[in-house]
Structure formats: C-alpha cells, structure tokens
Steps between C-alpha positions, in 0.01 A plus 500: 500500500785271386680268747769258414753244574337299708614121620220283484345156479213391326245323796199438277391596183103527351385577177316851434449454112596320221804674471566633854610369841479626878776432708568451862857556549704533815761757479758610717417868494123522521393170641219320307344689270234428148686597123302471177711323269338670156553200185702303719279147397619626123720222338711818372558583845822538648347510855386131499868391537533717785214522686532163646425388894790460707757671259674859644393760257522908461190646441447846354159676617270755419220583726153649416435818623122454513354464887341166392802334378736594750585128626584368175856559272496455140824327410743736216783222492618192687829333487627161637781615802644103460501250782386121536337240294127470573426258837377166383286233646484555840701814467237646303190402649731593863540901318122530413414447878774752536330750257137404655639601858581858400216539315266448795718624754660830392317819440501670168743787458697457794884459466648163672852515429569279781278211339625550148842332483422252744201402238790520224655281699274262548415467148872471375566211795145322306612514162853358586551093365351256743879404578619796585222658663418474876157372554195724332304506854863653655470795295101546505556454924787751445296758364146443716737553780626826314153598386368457817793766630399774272136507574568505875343192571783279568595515919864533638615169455779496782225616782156329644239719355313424855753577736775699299740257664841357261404154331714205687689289261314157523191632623179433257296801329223528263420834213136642584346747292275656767767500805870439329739278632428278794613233700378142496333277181270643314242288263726533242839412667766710600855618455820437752597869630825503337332443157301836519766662595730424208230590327487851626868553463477378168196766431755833377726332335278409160310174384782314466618456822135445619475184240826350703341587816145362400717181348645420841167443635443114614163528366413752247097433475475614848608802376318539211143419688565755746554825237224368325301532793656817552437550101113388485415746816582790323373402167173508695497114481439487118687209275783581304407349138882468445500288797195271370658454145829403693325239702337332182803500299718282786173283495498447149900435488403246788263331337635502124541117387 
C-alpha cells in the first residue's frame, strides 16, 4: 500500500545497518511514525542532504503489507520543502528538547495537526540570529504551553480550576499538574491573574502571539518551573536527557577561562 506526500520532520534518527537508517519523523498527516531510510548512510546518497533534523521535508512512503511490519514505512523519495537555517547554540540544543518532548509524549500514529505548526514554529523562531530573535526560552514556553493544549492537560487559564470562578486581575495563582490552576503561592511561585489570562487569549491565535504574551511576563522562570512541573508529572517524573545536556553546556560556557 503506497501513501504519499506527507509533511514531516525528522525527531531522531538510529542506525539499522551499515547502509540504512530508522527514522522518527513527525508529520502533519499521520503524527509520529518509524521510516526505513534504505542506503541513506551511502556517500552517493542524495537523502543525506535532506534528511536532516529540524529541516521541513516531503516524504514519499511505502508501507509493508506484512502483519509484522505494519508500524514501520520504508521511505521511496524525500525532498527538502525549504524553510530556515538550522538553530544554533542554544537554538539547537533548545530544538532537541523540542524533538525529545514529542518523542516521549505523543503516541505513535496519531495525527496532531494542532501541535505541528506550532512545533514549526517554534523551531523557525530558534534558528532565527540571536539579534533578531526573541528569547529561545519564549518560544520553548510558547510551545509547552501549546503542547500542553493538545494533549488536554493544560487547564482553562481564565478560570480557578477549584472553584470555576473568573481570575481577578492582580490576584496571585500558581499551574498544578494534579488540580490546575489555583489561587495563592505555590513552591514554585506564581503568576499575577492577568498574566494567565493573556496567556489564554493568546492560546488560538498561533505561537507567535503566545511568545509576545510569554515575553510580557515580569519573570519568565516562574513560568518555565511551573510547566515543567506540569511537564515532569506526565513524563512519569523521568529526566529529559535534552534537558541534562542543556544544563552542562551553560555550565561549561560559565566556567570556560
């Protein structure tokens, strides 16, 4: 059975032989699904240009009729669809966490339009120049929020999750992953009313007005420790490794003579 034409990117790639590579892709019809790239590690190979992380590309499919094969796609053809320079620095390392996320937290095979141009996004806004891009944790807060969203985890932002009741303007709440919303400090800060709220509004109309909502916040690390609260929860507490080689590199830029 042939399928084709599908919007992808690549997430993660392993080798399968000396020749061959399996793919993790995210694409915008099918979700994340596994392709067998057959002689794409061959120096004759066109596919090595293309099949790059972070790069928009078309992919071409074939998949095996046999019962035991039937969650992997060999790859017929692949072309680059154009977009953005490849995130550097802190860009980069920001996009792998980005790729790491899906990977643990979607499902295979199940479409999530609604996460896959907010992740385009995201990884356009991280491989824009340093000064002309808004900060890299404005996008990755962007699209945790959005993330969040589409997996049905995130609460109503504009209500008390306890008491269903509007936020008020000045009033202090903090992001729970068991409970949602709530009012008062929570061990790891909290956010004035009218913050979550632009937030929410922000919420339909793409990442990018997200990223200026997220950039008006006073402090943006309150943010960011709450949705990874949120975050670790549901990744059944487990470490991101994208987050560990993030941490080392800022400690070895810190401590470089």
């Amino acid at each position: 059975m042939k399928s084709g034409g599908l919007t992808a990117y690549v997430l993660h790639r392993y080798d399968w032989s000396e020749s061959s590579l399996v793919l993790d892709v995210f694409t915008r019809e099918q979700g994340r699904i596994s392709v067998v790239a057959k002689g794409a590690k061959r120096p004759t190979s066109q596919l090595r240009a293309v099949l790059l992380p972070m790069q928009r590309v078309h992919l071409h499919l074939t998949k095996p009729k046999g019962p035991e094969l039937m969650d992997i796609h060999t790859l017929r053809s692949a072309e680059w669809a154009a977009g953005h320079p490849m995130p550097q620095g802190d860009g980069l390392l920001a996009a792998y966490y980005l790729n790491e996320l899906l990977l643990r937290l979607l499902p295979r095979g199940e479409p999530h339009p609604e996460v896959f141009e907010p992740y385009a996004a995201a990884i356009a806004g991280l491989a824009l120049p340093t000064e002309t891009s808004d900060s890299p944790d404005a996008w990755l807060r962007a699209f945790e929020l959005r993330l969040l969203q589409a997996l049905g985890w995130l609460p109503d932002l504009t209500r008390d999750s306890v008491h269903l009741e509007p936020l008020h303007a000045a009033g202090r709440y903090t992001l729970t992953p068991e409970i949602g919303l709530v009012a008062g400090e929570g061990t790891r800060g909290s956010l004035a009313g009218a913050n979550w709220v632009a937030m929410a509004h922000a919420l339909p109309g793409g990442l990018h007005p997200l990223v200026e909502a997220v950039l008006t916040l006073p402090k943006r690390s309150t943010l960011k420790a709450l949705l990874r609260e949120v975050l670790h929860y549901h990744l059944g507490h487990q470490a991101l490794r994208s987050r560990f080689v993030l941490h080392q590199a800022h400690d070895l830029l810190e401590n470089r003579p």
